[in-house]
Jmol script that loads the backbone (N, CA, C; Angstrom):
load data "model"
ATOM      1  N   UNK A   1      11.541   7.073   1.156  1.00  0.00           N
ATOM      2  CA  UNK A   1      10.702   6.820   0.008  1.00  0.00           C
ATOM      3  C   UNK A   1      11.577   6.498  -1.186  1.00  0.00           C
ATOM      4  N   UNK A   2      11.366   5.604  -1.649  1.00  0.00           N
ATOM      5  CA  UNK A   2      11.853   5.066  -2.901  1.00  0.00           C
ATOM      6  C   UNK A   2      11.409   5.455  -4.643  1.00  0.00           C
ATOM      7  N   UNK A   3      10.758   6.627  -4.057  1.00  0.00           N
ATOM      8  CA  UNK A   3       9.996   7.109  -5.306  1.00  0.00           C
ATOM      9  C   UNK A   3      10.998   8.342  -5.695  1.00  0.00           C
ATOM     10  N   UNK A   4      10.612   8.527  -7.207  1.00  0.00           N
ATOM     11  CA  UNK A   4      11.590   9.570  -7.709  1.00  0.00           C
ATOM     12  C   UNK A   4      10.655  10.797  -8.117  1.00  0.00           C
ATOM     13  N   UNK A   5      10.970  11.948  -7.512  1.00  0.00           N
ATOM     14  CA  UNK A   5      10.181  13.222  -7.283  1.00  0.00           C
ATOM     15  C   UNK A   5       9.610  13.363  -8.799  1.00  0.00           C
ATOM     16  N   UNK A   6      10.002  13.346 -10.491  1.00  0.00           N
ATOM     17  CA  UNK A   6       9.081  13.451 -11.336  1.00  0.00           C
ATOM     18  C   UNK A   6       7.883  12.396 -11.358  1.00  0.00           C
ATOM     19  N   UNK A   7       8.057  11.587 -11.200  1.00  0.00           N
ATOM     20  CA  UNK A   7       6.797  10.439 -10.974  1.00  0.00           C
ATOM     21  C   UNK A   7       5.843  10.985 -10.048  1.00  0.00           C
ATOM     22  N   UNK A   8       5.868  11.992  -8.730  1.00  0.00           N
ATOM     23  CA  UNK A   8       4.905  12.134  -8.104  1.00  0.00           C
ATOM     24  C   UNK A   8       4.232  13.028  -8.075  1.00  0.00           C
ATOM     25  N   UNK A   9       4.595  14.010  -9.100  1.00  0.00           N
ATOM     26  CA  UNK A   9       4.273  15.307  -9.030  1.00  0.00           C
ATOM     27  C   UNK A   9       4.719  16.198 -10.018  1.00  0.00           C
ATOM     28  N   UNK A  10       4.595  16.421 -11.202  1.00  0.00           N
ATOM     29  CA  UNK A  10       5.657  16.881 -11.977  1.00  0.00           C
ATOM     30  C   UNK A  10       5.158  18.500 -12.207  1.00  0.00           C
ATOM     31  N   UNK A  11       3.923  18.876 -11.313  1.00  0.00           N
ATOM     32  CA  UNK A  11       4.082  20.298 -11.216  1.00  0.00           C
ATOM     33  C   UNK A  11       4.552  21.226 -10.548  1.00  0.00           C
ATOM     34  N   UNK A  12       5.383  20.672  -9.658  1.00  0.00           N
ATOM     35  CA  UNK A  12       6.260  21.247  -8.724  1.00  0.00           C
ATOM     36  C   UNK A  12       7.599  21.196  -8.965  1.00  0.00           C
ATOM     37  N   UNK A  13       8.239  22.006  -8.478  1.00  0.00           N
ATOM     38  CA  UNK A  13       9.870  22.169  -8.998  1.00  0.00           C
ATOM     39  C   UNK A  13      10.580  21.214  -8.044  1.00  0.00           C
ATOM     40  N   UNK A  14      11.344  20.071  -8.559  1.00  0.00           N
ATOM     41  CA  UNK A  14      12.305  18.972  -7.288  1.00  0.00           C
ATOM     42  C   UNK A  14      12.463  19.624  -6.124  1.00  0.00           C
ATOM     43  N   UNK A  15      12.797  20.584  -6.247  1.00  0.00           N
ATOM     44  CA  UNK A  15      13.287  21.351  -4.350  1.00  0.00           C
ATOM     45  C   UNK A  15      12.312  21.334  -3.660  1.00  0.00           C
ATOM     46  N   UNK A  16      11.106  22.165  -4.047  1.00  0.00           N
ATOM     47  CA  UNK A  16       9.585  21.703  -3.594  1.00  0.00           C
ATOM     48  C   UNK A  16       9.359  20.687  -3.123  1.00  0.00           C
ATOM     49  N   UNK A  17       9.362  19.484  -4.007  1.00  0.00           N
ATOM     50  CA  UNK A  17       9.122  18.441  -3.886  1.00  0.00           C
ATOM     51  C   UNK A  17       9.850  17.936  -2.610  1.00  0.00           C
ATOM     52  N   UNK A  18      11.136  18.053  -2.562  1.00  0.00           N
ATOM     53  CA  UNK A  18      12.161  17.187  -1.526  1.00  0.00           C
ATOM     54  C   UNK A  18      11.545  17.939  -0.340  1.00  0.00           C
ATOM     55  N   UNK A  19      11.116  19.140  -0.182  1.00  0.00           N
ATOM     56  CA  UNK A  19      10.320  19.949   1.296  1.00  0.00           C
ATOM     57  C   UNK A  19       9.541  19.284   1.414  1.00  0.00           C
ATOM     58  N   UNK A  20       8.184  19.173   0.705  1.00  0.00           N
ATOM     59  CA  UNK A  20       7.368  18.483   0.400  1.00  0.00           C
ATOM     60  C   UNK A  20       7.468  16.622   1.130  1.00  0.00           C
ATOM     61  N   UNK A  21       8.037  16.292   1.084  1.00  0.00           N
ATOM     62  CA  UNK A  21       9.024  14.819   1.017  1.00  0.00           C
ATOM     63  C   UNK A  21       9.644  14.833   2.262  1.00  0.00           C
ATOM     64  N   UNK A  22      10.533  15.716   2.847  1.00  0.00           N
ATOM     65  CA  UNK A  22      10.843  15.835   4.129  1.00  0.00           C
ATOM     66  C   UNK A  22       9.299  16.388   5.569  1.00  0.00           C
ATOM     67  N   UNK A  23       8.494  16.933   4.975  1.00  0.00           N
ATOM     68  CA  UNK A  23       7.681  17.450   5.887  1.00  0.00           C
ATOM     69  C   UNK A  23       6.823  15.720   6.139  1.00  0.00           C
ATOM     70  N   UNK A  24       6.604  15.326   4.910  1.00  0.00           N
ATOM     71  CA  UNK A  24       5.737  14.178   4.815  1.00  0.00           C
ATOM     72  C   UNK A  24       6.447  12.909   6.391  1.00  0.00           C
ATOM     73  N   UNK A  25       7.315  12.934   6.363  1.00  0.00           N
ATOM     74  CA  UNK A  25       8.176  12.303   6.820  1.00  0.00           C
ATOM     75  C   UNK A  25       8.626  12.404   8.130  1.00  0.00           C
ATOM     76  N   UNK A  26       8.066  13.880   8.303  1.00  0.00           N
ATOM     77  CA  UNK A  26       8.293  13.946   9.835  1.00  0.00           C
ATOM     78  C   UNK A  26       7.004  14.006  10.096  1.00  0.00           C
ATOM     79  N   UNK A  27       5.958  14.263   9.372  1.00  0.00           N
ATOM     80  CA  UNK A  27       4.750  13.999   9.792  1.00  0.00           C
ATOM     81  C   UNK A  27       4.763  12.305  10.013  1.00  0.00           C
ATOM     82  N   UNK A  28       4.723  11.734   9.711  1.00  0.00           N
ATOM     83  CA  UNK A  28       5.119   9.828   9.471  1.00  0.00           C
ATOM     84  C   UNK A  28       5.497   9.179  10.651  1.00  0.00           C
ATOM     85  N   UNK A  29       6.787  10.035  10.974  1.00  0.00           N
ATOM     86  CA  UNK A  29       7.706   9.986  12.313  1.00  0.00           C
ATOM     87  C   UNK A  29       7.511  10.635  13.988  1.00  0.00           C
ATOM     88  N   UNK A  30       6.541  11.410  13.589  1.00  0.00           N
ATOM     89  CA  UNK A  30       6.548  12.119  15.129  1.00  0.00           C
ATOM     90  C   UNK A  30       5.500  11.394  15.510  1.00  0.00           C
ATOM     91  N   UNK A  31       5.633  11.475  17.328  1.00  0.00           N
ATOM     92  CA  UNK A  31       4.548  11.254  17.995  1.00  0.00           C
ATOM     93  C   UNK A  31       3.599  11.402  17.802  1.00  0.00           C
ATOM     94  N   UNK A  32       2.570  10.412  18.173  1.00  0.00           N
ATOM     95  CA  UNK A  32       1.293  11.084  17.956  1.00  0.00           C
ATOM     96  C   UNK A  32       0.881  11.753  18.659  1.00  0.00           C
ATOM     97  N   UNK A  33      -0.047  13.025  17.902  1.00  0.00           N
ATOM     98  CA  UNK A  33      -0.827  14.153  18.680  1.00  0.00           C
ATOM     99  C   UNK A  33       0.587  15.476  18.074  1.00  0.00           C
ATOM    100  N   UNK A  34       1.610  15.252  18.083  1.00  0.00           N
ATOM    101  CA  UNK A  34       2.065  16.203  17.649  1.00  0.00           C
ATOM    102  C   UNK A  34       2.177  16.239  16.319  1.00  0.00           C
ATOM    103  N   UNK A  35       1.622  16.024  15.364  1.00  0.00           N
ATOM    104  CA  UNK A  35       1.235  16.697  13.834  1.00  0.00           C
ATOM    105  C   UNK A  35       1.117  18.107  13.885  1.00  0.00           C
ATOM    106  N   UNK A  36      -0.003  19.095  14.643  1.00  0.00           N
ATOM    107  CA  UNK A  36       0.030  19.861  14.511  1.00  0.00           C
ATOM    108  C   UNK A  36       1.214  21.013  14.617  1.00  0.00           C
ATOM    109  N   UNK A  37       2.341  20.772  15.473  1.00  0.00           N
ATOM    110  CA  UNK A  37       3.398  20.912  15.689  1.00  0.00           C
ATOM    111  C   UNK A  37       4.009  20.838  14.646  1.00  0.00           C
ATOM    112  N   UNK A  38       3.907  19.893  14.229  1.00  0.00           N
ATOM    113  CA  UNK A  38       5.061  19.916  12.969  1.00  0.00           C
ATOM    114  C   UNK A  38       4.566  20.613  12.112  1.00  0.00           C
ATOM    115  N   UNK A  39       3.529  20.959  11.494  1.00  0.00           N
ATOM    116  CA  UNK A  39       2.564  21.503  10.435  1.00  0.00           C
ATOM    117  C   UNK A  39       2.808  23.214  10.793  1.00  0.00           C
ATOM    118  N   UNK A  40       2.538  23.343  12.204  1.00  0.00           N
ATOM    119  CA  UNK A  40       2.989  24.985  12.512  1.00  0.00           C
ATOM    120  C   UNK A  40       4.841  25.124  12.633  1.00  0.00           C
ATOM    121  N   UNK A  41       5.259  24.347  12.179  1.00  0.00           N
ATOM    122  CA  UNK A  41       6.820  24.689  12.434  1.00  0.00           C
ATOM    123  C   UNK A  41       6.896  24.867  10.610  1.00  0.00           C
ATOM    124  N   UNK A  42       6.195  24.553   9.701  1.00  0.00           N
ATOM    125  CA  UNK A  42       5.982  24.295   8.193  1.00  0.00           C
ATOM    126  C   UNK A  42       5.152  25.041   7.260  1.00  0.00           C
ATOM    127  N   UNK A  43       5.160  25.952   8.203  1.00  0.00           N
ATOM    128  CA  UNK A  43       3.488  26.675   7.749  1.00  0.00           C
ATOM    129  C   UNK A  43       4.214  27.281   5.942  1.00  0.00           C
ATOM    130  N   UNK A  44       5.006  27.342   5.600  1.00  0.00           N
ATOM    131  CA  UNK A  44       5.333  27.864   4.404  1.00  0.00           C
ATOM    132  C   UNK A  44       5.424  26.515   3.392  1.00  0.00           C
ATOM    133  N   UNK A  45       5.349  25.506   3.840  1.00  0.00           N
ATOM    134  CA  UNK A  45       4.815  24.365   2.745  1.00  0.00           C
ATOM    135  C   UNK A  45       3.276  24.100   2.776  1.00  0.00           C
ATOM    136  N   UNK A  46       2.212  24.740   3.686  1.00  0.00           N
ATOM    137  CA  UNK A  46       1.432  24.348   3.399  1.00  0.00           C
ATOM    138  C   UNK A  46      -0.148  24.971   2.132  1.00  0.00           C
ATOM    139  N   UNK A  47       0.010  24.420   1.396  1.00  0.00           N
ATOM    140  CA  UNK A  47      -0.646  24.808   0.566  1.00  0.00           C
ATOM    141  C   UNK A  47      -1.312  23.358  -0.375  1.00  0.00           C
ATOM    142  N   UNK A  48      -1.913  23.488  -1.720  1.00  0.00           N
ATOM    143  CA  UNK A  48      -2.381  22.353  -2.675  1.00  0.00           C
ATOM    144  C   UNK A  48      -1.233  21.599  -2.994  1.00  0.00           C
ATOM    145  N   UNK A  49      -0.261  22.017  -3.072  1.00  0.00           N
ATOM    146  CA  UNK A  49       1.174  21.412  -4.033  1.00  0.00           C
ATOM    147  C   UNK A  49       0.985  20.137  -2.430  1.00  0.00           C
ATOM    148  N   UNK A  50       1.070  20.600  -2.078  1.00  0.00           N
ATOM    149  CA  UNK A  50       1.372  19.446  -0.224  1.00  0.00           C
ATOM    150  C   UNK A  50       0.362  18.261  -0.285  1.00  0.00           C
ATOM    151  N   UNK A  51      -0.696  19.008  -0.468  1.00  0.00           N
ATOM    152  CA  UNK A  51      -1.940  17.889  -0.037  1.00  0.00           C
ATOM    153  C   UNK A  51      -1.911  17.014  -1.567  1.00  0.00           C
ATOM    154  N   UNK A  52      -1.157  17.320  -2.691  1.00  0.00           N
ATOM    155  CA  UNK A  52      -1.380  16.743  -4.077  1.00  0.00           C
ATOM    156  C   UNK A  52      -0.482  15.813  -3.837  1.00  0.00           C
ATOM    157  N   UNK A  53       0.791  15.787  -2.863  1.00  0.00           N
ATOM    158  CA  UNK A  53       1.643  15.393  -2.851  1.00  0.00           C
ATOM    159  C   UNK A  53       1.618  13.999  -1.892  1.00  0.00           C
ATOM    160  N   UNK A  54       0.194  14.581  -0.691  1.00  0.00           N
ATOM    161  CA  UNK A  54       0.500  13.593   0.267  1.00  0.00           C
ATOM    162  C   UNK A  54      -0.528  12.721  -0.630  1.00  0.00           C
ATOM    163  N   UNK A  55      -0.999  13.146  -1.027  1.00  0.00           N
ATOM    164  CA  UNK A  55      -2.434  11.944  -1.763  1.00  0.00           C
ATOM    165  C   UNK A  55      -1.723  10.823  -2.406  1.00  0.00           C
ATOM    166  N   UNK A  56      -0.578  11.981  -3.396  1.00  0.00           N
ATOM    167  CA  UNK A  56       0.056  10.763  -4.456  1.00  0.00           C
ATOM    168  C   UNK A  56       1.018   9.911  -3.593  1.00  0.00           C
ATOM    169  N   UNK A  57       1.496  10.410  -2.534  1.00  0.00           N
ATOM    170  CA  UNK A  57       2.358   9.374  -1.459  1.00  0.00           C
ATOM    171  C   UNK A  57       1.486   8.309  -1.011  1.00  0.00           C
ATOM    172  N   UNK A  58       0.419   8.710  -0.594  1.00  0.00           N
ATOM    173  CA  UNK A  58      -0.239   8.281  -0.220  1.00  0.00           C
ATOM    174  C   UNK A  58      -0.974   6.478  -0.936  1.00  0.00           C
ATOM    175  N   UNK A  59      -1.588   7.129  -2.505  1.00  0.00           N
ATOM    176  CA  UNK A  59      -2.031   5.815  -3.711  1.00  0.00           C
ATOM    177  C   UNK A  59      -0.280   5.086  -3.528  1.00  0.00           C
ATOM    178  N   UNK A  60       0.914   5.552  -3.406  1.00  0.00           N
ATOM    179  CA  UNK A  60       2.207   4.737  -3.785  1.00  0.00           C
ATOM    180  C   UNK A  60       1.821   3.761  -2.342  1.00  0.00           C
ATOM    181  N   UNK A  61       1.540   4.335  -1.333  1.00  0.00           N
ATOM    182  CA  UNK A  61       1.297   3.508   0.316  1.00  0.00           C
ATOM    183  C   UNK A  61       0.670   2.475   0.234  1.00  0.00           C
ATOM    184  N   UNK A  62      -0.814   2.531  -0.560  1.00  0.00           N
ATOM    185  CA  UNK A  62      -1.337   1.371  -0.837  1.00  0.00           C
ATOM    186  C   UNK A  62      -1.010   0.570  -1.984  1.00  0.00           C
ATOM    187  N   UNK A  63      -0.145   0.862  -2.612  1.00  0.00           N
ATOM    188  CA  UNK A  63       0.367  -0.060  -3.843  1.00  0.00           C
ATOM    189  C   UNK A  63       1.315  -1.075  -2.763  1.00  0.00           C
ATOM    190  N   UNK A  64       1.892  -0.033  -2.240  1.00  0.00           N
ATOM    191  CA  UNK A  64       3.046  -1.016  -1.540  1.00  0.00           C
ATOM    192  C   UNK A  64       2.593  -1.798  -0.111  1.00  0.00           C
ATOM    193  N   UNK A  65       1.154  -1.752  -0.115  1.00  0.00           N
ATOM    194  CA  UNK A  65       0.927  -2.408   1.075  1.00  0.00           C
ATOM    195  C   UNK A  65       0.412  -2.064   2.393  1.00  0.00           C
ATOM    196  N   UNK A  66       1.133  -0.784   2.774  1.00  0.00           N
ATOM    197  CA  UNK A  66       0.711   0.194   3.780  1.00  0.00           C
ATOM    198  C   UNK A  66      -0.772   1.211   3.617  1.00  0.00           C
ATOM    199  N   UNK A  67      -1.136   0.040   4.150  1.00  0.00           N
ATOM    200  CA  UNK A  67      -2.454   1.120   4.274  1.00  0.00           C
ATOM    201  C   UNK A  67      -2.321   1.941   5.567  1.00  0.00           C
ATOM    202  N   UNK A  68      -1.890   1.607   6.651  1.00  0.00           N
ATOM    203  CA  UNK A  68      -2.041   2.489   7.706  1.00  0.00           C
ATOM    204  C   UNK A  68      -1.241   3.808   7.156  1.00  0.00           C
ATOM    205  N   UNK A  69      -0.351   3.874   6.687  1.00  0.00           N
ATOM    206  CA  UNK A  69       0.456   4.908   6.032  1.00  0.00           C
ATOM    207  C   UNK A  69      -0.258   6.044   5.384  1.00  0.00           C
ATOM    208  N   UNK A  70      -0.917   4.970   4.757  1.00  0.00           N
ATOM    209  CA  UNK A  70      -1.981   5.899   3.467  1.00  0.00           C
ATOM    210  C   UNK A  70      -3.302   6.919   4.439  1.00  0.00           C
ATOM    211  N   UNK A  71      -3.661   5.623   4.989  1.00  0.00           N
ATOM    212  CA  UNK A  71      -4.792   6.280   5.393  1.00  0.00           C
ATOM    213  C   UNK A  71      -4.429   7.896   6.448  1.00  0.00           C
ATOM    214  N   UNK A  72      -3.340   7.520   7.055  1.00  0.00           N
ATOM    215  CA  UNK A  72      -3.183   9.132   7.657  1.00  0.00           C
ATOM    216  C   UNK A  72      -2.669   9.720   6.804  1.00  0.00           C
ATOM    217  N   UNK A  73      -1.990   9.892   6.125  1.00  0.00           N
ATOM    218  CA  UNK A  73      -1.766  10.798   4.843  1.00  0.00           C
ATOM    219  C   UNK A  73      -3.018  11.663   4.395  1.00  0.00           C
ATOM    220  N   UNK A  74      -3.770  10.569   4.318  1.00  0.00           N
ATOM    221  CA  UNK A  74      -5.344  11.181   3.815  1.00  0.00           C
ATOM    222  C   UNK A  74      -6.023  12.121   4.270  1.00  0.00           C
ATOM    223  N   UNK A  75      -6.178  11.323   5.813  1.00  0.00           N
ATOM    224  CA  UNK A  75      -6.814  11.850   6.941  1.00  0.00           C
ATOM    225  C   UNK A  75      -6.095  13.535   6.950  1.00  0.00           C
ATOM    226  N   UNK A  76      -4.417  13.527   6.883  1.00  0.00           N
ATOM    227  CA  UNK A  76      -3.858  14.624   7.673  1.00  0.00           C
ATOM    228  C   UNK A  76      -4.378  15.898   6.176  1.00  0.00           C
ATOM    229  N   UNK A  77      -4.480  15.396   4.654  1.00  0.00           N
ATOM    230  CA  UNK A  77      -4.620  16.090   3.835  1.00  0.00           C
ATOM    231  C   UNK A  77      -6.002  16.440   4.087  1.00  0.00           C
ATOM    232  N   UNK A  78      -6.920  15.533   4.200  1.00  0.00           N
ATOM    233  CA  UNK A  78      -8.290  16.408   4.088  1.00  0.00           C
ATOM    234  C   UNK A  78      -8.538  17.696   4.955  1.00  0.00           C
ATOM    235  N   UNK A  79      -8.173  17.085   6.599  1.00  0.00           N
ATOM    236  CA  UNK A  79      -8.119  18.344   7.591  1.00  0.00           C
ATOM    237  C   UNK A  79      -7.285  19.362   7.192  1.00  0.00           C
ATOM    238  N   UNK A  80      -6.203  19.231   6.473  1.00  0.00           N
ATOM    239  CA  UNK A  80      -5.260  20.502   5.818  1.00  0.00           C
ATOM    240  C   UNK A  80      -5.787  21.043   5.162  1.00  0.00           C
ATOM    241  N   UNK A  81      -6.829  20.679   3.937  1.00  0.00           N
ATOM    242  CA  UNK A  81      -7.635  21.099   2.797  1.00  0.00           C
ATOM    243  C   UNK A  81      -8.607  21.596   2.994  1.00  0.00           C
ATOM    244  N   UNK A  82      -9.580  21.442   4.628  1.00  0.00           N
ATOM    245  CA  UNK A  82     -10.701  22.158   5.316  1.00  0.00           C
ATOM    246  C   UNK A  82      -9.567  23.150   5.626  1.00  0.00           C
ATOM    247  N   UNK A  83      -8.691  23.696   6.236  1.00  0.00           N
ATOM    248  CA  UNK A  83      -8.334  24.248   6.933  1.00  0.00           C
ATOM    249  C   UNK A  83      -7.814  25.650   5.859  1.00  0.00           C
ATOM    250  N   UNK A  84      -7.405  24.846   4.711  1.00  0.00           N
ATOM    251  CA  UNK A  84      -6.894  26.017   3.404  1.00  0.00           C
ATOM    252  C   UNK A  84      -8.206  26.627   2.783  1.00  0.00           C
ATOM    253  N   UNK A  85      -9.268  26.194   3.107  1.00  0.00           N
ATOM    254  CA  UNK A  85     -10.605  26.292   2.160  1.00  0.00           C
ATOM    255  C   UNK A  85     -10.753  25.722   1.331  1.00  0.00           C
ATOM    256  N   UNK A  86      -9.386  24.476   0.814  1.00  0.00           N
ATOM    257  CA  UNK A  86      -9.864  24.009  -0.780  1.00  0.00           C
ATOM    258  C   UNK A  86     -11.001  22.428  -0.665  1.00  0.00           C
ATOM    259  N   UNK A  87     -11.239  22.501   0.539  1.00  0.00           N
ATOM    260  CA  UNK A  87     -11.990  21.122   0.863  1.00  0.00           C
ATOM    261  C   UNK A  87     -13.706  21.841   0.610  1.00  0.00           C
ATOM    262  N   UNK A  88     -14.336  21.085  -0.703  1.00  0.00           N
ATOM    263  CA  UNK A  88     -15.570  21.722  -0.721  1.00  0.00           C
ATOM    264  C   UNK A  88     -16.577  21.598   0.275  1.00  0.00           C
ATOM    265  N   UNK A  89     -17.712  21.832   0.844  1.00  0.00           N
ATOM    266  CA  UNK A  89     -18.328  21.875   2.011  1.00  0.00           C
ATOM    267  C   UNK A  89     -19.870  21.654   1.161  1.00  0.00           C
ATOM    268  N   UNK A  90     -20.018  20.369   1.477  1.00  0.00           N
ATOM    269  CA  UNK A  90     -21.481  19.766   0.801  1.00  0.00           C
ATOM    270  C   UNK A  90     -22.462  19.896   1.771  1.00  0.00           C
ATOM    271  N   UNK A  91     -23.530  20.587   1.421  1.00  0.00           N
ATOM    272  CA  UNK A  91     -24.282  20.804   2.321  1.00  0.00           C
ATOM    273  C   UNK A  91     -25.367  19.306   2.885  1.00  0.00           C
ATOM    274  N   UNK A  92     -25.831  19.515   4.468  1.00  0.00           N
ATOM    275  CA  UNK A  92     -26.504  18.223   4.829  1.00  0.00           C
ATOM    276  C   UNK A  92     -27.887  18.658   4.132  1.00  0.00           C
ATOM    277  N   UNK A  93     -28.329  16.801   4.011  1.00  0.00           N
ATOM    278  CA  UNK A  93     -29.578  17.222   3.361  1.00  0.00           C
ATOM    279  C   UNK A  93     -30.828  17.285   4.580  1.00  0.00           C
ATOM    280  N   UNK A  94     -31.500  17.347   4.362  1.00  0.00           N
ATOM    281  CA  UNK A  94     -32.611  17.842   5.597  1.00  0.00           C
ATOM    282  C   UNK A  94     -33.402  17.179   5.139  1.00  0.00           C
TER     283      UNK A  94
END
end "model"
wireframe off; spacefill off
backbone 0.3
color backbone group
């Protein structure tokens, strides 16, 4: 990534960020189907700072073109964000 860690996030401390930045990355890189793998080898990055992080990686993905990039970024944050509780749960209408 060619981005510089205050531009993406400036509520997190750089070290954060570069975890943050390395997890993203092997999420990016591994096989598919093993995400979850990597996510349970990480379990101490996962929290809001992560999913704020993959989003904003994510808007840089489609600036630069990559939408396939973006869109799992998305995908992998929302299921992370059900999974933390911070994903709100709208009820169906009937």
């Amino acid at each position: 990534m060619n981005t510089t860690p205050q531009l993406i996030n400036q509520e997190e401390p750089p070290e954060k960020l570069n975890q943050y930045f390395d997890l993203i990355d092997k999420l990016l890189n591994c096989p598919n189907g093993q995400e979850p793998e990597v996510l349970e080898e990480n379990l101490e990055l996962l929290d809001a700072g992560l999913i704020r992080t993959m989003l904003r990686v994510s808007a840089i993905f489609v600036h630069e073109n990559n939408s396939e990039g973006a869109e799992f970024l998305v995908h992998v944050a929302r299921e992370l964000s059900k999974q933390l509780g911070l994903y709100p749960e709208i009820p169906a209408k009937e």
